[in-house]
Structures are given as C-alpha cells and as structure tokens.
N, C-alpha and C positions, 0 to 999 in steps of 0.2 A: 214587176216581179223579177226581170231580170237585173236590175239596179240591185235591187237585195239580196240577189244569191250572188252578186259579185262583191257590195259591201260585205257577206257574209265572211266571203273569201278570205277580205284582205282583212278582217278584222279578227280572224282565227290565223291567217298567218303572222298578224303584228303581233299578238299576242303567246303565240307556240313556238313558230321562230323568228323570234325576233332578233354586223358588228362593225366594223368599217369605221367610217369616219366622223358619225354626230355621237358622238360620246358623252358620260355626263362632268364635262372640264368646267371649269370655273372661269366664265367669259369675264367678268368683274377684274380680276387680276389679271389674266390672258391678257386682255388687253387695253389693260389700266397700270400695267405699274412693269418693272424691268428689274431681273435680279440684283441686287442690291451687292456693289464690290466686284463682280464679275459682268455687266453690262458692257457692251462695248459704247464708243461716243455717238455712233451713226452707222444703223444695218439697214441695207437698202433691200423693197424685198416687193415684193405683188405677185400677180398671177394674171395671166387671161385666160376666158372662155368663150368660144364659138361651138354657136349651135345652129341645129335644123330645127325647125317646129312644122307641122300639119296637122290641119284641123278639116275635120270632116264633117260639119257642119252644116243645116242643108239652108236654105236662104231663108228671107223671112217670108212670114206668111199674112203679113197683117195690111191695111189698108195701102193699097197703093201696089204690092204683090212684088216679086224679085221679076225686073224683067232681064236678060241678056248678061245676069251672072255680072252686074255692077258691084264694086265694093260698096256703093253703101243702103245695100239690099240686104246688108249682114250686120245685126249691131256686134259690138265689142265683144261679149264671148266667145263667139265667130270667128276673130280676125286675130292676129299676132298680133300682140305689141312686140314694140310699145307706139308703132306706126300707126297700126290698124286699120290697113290698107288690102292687105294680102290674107290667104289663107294658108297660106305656106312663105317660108322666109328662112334664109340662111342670114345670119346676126353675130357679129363679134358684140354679146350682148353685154361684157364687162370685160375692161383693160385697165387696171389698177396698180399703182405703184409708189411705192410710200418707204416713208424713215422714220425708222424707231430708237432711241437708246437713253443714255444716262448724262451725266455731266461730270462722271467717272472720270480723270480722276479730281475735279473739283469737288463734287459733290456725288457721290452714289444714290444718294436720297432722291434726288430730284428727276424725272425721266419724263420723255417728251413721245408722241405719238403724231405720225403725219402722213395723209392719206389721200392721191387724188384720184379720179375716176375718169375714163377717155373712153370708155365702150360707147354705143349704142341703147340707152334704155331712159328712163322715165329719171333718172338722178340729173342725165345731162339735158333734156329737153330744154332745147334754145341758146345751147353752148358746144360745142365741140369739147369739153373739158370742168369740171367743177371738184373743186376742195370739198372731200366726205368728213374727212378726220382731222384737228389740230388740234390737241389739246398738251398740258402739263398738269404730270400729277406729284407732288409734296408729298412724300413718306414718313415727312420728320415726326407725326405725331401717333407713338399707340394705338393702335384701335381705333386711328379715325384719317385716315389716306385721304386727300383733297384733290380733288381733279377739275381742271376749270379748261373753260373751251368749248369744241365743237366736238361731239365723240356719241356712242349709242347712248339712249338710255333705258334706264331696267325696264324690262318689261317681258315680253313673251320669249319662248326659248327659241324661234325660228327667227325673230329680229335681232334677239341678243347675241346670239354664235354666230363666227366667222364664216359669211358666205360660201369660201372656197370651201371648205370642208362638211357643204351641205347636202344630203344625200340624196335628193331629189334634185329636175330642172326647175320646176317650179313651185312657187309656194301655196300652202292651203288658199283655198279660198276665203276662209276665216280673218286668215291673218292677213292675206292682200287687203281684203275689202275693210277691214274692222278696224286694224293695226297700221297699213302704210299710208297716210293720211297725204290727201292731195291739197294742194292751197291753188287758191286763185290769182291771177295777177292782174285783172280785169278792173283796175278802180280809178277813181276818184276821187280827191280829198274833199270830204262834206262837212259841214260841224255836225257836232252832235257833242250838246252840253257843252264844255268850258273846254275841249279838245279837238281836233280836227284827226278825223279815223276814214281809213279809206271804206268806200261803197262799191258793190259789185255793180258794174254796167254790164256786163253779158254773162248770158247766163251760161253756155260753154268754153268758156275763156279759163284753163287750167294749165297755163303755160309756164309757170312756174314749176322746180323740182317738188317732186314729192317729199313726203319726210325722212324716207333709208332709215325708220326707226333711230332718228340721231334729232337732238336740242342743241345751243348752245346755252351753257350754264353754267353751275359747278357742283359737282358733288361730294359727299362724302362717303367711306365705305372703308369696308375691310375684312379679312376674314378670320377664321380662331379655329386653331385645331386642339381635337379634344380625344386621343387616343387616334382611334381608325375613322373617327367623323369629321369633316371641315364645316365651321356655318359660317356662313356670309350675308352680310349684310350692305344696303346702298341707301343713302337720302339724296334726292336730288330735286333743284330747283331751277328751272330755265324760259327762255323766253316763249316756248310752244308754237315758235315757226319755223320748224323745220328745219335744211339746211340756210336759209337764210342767215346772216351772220346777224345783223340790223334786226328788231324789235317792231312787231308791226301793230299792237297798242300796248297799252300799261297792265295788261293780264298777264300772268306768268301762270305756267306746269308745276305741278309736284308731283314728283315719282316715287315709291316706296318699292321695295325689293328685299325678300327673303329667301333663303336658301340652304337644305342640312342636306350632308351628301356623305354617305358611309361610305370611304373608299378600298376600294378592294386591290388597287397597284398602277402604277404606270405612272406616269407624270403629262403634264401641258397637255397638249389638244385630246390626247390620246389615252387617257386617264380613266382608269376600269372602275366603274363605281355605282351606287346610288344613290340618285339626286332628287329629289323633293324641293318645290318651289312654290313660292306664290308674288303679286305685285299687284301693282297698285298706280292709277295716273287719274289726275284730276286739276283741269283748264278750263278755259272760256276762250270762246270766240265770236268776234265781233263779227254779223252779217245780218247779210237782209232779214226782216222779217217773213216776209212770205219763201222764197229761197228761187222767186223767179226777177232778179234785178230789177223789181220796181217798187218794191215796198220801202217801209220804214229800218234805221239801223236796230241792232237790236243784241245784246249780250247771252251767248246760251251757252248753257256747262257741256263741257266735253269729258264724262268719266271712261274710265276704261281701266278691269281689272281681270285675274286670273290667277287657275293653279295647275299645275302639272307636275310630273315625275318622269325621270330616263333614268334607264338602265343600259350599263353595258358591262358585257362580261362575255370577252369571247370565246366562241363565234356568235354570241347572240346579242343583239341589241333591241330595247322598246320602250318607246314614248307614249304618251298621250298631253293633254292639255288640253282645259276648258277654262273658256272666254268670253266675256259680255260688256256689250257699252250700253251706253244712253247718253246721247245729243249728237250728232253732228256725222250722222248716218250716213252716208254718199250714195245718191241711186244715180237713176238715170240713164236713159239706154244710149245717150252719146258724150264723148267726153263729160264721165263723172260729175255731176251737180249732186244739189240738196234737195231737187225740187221733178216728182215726176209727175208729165203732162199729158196728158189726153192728145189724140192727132187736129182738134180743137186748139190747143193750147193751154187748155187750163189747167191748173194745178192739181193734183188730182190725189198726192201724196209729197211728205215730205221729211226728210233725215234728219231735220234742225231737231227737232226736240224728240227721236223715235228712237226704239230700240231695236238691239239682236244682240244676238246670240251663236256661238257655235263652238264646234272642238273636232280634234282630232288621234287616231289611236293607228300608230304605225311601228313598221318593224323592220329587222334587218339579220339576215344570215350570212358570215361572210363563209362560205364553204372550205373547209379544213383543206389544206395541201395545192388549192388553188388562187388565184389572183382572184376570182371572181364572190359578187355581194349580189345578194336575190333581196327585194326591198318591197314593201306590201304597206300601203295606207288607204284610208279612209275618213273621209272628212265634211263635215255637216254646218254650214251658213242661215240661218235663221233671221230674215234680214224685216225691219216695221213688225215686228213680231207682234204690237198690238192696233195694227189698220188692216185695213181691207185688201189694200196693197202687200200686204204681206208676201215674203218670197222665201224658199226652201233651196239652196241649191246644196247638193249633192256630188262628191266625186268621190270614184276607187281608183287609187291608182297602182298600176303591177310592174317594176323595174327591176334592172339589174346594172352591176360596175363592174371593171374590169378594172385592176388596179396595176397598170403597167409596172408603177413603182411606186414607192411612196407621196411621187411629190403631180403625179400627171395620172390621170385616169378620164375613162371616158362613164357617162350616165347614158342609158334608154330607159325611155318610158311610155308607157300608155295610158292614158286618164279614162276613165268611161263618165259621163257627166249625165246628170238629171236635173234638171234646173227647171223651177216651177212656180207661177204664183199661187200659191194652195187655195186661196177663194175665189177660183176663176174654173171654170171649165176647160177641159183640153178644147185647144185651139180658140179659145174666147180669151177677150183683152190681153194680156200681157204674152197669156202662152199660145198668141198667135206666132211670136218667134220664138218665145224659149223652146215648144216644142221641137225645132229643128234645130237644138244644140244638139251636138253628138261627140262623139270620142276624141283626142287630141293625141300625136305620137310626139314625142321630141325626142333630139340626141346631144350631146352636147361633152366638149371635150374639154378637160380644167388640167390647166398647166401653171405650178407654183415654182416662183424663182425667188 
C-alpha cells in the first residue's frame, strides 16, 4: 500500500509538473554528425561525475541467514555497483573525454566522433580505461548520412541521450536489466558444426564490459524538416557484442528507429519540443543451452522493441516509455547469468528463451527564478513474465538539481523499491531476500568541460 501511494505520487507529479536537462533533442544527429562549413578540425570535450550512494537494504533472509553483516549476505540489489561489495560507496563512477569534429576545411561533409571512459563502473570492468565512441559519419548523401564504427545504437531514450545531461543518478530498472546487455567472457573454443564458437564454462564469469547501449557497425539515417516538425529516421546493422571491437560469431543486430518531434524552439541538447518515438532490435546469441555451463551450444533470438514520447517546454518537462524483449533475459541473484538456481543447484528458471516487460512515466519542474529542478519518476520491471519465477520489481523515485551553471550541477535522490517474485509468498523462495530490499539515497555531482 505504501509502494502505491508513493507510485501514485510520482506519477501525478510526472505528469502535472513535469524541465532542465533530458529534453526532446534529436540524439541521432547530436551525436552523429557536426555542422557542416562551420565545424571546427578537433573539439576536445568530456565530463566527470562523482557520486555517494546508500542503500538501506536489510540482509537476506533465505537459507544460510545474514550472520555478522557480511557482504555477501546481500544479493546485488542490496550492494552498489558496480563492486558490489558495499552498501554505501563514494565512486568517481564516469571520467570521460573525447574529440569531436570535421575534416573542415578538407571536407565539411565528413565528421568523426571519439569517446574514452576512465571512471569506475561496468564499461571499464577489467581495464582502468576503455574506447566507448569511434566512429565516422559521410554526409555526402541526401537523406541517407552513413555512420560506421563504434557509437549508440537506436534504441530507447535513456540509452540514446547523452549520459551527462541525464536527469537522474540512476537508470530505470527496465532499462538496466532489459536494455544494458551483459556478455560473458567465460569460454572456450568448441566446435559446433563447420565453425568453432566459444562455450560458457562458468556460470558467473561476466567480466567483460557491458554493452553502454553502443554496437559496432554502420548505419544509415537522417532527418527531414517539415514546417515546425523534424522526423528522423536510423537503419542500422552490427555485430551484437557490445563494446567489443572483434565479432564473436557470424550473427549480426538490426536496429530500426523512428522519430516525429513538433518543435517548439531552442536548438542542440536544449530543444523545447515534442517527441514521439519508437524502435526496434533483433539478434542471436550463441550460448549454452540449459544457461548453467554445462549443456549443449545453442542459437536464441534476442528481440527488443519499444515506444515513448518527451515533452519539454519550460519549466516543465515529461517522459514516459514502454519496453519488451523475448530471449536472452539475465536473472540471477550473483553476478547476472541466464540461468536461476535453487540453493540445491538446480536450474530452476531461465532468461535464454523468456520474457519481460516494463516502462516508465517521469517528470521534471525546473522552478521559475531559481537554479533548482524537482524530478518525480516511476518505473515497473516485469521480468520471466510467463514462469513461475516470475519477478515484479518496482521503484519511485523523488529528486531534485541544483544548476550551478549550465555546464556543473549537482542530482539527489531517493528510490523507494518493491521488488517481488509474485508467485511466491512473502518471505518464501526468492522473496526470502527481495523482501529486505528497501530505499536507496544517492548524490552525484556532473561537471562538463
């Protein structure tokens, strides 16, 4: 009850006042292409953020009991990443720095994008440092811009838009669990048919970067303005691992991307308008069949599609967005797999072939005459939506900004979490821990140079 009159809250505040910084910009061009004749050769530019997180979370409760306040008496919901160690954590959790420009005055047409990452978080895991961004994008053709390399690809508005100007610390739980796709680096080389494709041998082995919503590939796109409306358009095709540069079988991604946005003024990040979107991804991936490292290889589709709408028009701004895949579902209550187990071992449910679901509906006030932005969301994970295993997780979260200046501000926030396996009785099998998830605070400070 009390979950739902705080969802209540924040879903009459996302929608009533709902301006700040996630605007409805056109990230396709933002950050695909450099004004044409006026670019400079090389603009050097990044940001960092350091943050506090606390999580109030109470230990678990399932076989075995929390004794003596050990970490790993707490699964993952419990613990900060991207460690997951602690229940509290101060983290320079992104230090990014990169070069953008033209081939001005060679070529105006041709522009380049390049991007590295030195923070602390799940991009670098097993690196002090990793390349997010390279790519070059071709202007030379009409209505059809060529982008090829390392770079996002279309998909949902919280992967597509520029981190730094994202108005929250942390991301929906939809789009973590659904959207930022973990790969394994746990293999093998086996045959299987007339190819040799690697095999998982452990089954929490996820030491590999996540995917940062980025392929490499190439795409095509562009956009068409039509009075006071812009639409835009993206095709793209890539290898479906992530940031790895290398191909890790003969399956490739297709991503599709649409977009109509009435605009109402402003220009780049900061563009007053409204936006309506939808997308489209659809892969394979090579993995065990059972999803506990000891079964046969085995090929399963990875879909993943969605639509939403932003508005902004200040002082108000409002999103939402709804999201659903089928294959390649990630549970697990330690270092993310495919495959969850009983305290037995056994398989008991698994992601390779299941589905979910979820969305979110948020808002933003930035108060007239002051620095400061009041921000109100809510957001619904829907995860094996047809097993037994079935899991619901739930958060509202209540923040605010303080906008020193345009280029440094600080986020607070407070999550309230409900996290459930809905065919399970409180405190029986899974929600022997989720029960003792509870609220999370974070703070976190963004500086763009």
């Amino acid at each position: 009850m009390k979950m739902k009159k705080i969802a209540l809250a924040c879903a009459c505040a996302g929608m009533t006042v709902l301006a700040g910084q996630a605007q409805a910009a056109n990230w396709l061009m933002l950050q695909g292409t450099e004004p044409e004749g006026s670019a400079g050769r090389a603009k050097v530019w990044g940001f960092v953020q350091a943050q506090y997180q606390k999580d109030f979370s109470d230990g678990n409760a399932g076989p075995g009991g929390c004794a003596g306040g050990a970490s790993d008496c707490y699964i993952p919901p419990k613990l900060i990443g991207p460690d997951l160690k602690s229940q509290s954590s101060f983290n320079v959790n992104r230090a990014r720095i990169g070069v953008r420009g033209a081939n001005f005055p060679l070529d105006g047409k041709t522009n380049y994008f390049f991007l590295a990452e030195f923070g602390n978080n799940a991009i670098t895991t097993g690196s002090a440092a990793r390349l997010t961004d390279a790519s070059v994008t071709l202007n030379h053709i009409p209505g059809a811009r060529v982008r090829m390399g390392l770079f996002k690809t279309p998909g949902p508005e919280e992967g597509l838009q520029a981190i730094h100007v994202f108005d929250y610390v942390n991301f929906t739980t939809v789009t973590n669990q659904l959207m930022l796709e973990r790969f394994n680096s746990g293999f093998s080389g086996t045959d299987v048919g007339a190819q040799t494709i690697p095999v998982q041998t452990s089954l929490n082995t996820f030491d590999r970067p996540v995917g940062a919503f980025r392929d490499v590939g190439i795409q095509v796109f562009d956009a068409f303005k039509q009075r006071d409306w812009e639409h835009s358009y993206a095709l793209m095709v890539g290898n479906g691992n992530g940031l790895n540069f290398g191909d890790n079988d003969s399956n490739k991604d297709w991503y599709a991307y649409w977009s109509s946005e009435k605009v109402f003024g402003g220009k780049g990040a900061r563009r007053e308008g409204l936006k309506m979107f939808a997308w489209y991804q659809k892969g394979k991936r090579t993995y065990d069949s059972v999803g506990d490292g000891t079964g046969t290889l085995k090929e399963f589709d990875r879909k993943r599609m969605g639509l939403g709408v932003k508005y902004l028009k200040k002082p108000f701004r409002a999103s939402a967005e709804y999201m659903k895949g089928d294959g390649m579902i990630f549970v697990g209550p330690d270092k993310s797999s495919y495959a969850f187990k009983n305290p037995a071992g056994a398989v008991v449910a698994s992601g390779l072939e299941g589905k979910a679901n979820g969305w979110y509906v948020e808002g933003g006030w930035y108060i007239p005459g002051t620095k400061w932005e009041i921000d109100a969301r809510y957001d619904v994970y829907n995860r094996l939506t047809e097993q037994n295993f079935e899991m619901k997780f739930q958060t509202a979260t209540l923040g605010a900004q303080y906008h020193f200046n345009k280029k440094t501000r600080i986020n607070m926030e407070y999550s309230f979490r409900d996290f459930e396996a809905v065919n399970f009785a409180s405190g029986a099998g899974p929600n022997a821990n989720l029960d003792g998830v509870k609220g999370r605070a974070a703070i976190q400070v963004t500086a763009i140079y």
